[in-house]
C-alpha angles and dihedrals in degrees: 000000000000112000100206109196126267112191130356112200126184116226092241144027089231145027143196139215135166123224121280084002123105129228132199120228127216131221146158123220119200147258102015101238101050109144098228119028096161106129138210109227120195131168125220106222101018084189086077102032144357131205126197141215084278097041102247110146125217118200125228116168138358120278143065131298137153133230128212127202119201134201113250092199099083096260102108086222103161136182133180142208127194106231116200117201128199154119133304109248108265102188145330142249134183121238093223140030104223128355128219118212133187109218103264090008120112141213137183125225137158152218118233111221119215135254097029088226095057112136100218117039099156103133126193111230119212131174118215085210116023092177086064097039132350132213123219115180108231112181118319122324089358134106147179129222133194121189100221097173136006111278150069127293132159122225112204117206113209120189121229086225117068095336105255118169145214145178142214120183116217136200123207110200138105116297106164094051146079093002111131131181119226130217118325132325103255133182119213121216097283090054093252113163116234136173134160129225145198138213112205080177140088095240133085110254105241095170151040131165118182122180114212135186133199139185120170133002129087096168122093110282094040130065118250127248 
C-alpha cells in the first residue's frame, strides 16, 4: 500500500545563513509512515542563496529570498521558509556619546551595529552599576534606561555576533531642575556669546542647552545676523 504524503512542514518561519556559509534546514513530513518523503528544494533568487538535494542553503549575497520544498511522491504536497542572507558583524558603535537621566525617569538609545547588512544585530545590554542606571533590551540594537539613584554608571552593549563591544557612560541627576538664569544675554565686541548661570541644587551642573534666536545687529551690543 503506497502512503502518499499528506503535509510537509519546515521547523521554523525563518531562517538564517552567512555569506559564503551553509545552513541546514529543518522539516517534517507527514504522516510518518509516507512511502516516499524525498523533497525538491528550489530557491527563489539563487543569487542570494542556494539550496541543495539535501536542503542545505548557501548564502551569496545579501538580501531575502524563499525556498520551497516539494513533494517527490506525486502529491504536490509544498512548504516554504523565508532565508535571510548576509554578513558576519564586524564592530560596534554607540548611538550617543553620553546620556542624561532624571532619577525614575526612563530613555531609550541605541548601538549601531556595523556593517548595516549584518545579519545578526541583536545586541545584549548590561549596566556596570544597575543601582545607578538599569538596561533593558528592547528589539534589536535598541535599549531602554531607567535612571533608578544620582550618580555615574556605564552600560556596555555585545553583539551576539562576534562579540564586539561598546559603551556609553550615563549620569543620573536633576537636569530639569534648579538651573536660573542671571541678568541679560549680552554679546561682547567680537560678537562672543556669554551668560551666567546659577544652581540653587546639590548637584554639579553637567549640562546646559539654551535655544536662541536672532534676527538683526551686527554692532557691539547686539548679536549679529
Amino acid at each position: 500500500i503506497v502512503q502518499p504524503v499528506t503535509r510537509i512542514s519546515f521547523n521554523s518561519k525563518t531562517a538564517l545563513v552567512y555569506l559564503n556559509e551553509t545552513t541546514q534546514l529543518e522539516w517534517t513530513v507527514e504522516p510518518d509512515n509516507a512511502t516516499n518523503k524525498i523533497l525538491a528544494f528550489k530557491s527563489a533568487k539563487e543569487a542570494i542563496a542556494t539550496v541543495d538535494a539535501a536542503g542545505i542553503v548557501t548564502g551569496v549575497k545579501s538580501g531575502k529570498t524563499t525556498v520551497t520544498a516539494t513533494a517527490t511522491d506525486g502529491s504536490k504536497r509544498k512548504a516554504s521558509i523565508t532565508v535571510h542572507a548576509g554578513k558576519h558583524v564586524e564592530g560596534v558603535r554607540m548611538y550617543r556619546r553620553h546620556a542624561y537621566i532624571d532619577p525614575g525617569q526612563s530613555a531609550t538609545t541605541k548601538a549601531i551595529v556595523e556593517p548595516k547588512d549584518a545579519l545578526n544585530k541583536n545586541t545584549i545590554w548590561t549596566s556596570s552599576n544597575p543601582s545607578i542606571v538599569t538596561a533593558e533590551a528592547t528589539k534589536g540594537e535598541q535599549v531602554k534606561i531607567t535612571g533608578m539613584n544620582y550618580g555615574d554608571a556605564v552600560i556596555t552593549a555585545t553583539t551576539e555576533d562576534g562579540g564586539f563591544q561598546a559603551e556609553l557612560p550615563v549620569t543620573v541627576g536633576d537636569f530639569d531642575y534648579g538651573v536660573a538664569f542671571l541678568g541679560d544675554i549680552g554679546w561682547d565686541e567680537d560678537a562672543k556669546f556669554t551668560i551666567s548661570v546659577r544652581n540653587d541644587s546639590n548637584f554639579v551642573i553637567t549640562q546646559i542647552t539654551a535655544v536662541i534666536s536672532v534676527n538683526n545687529g551686527g554692532e557691539p551690543g547686539n548679536p549679529p545676523v
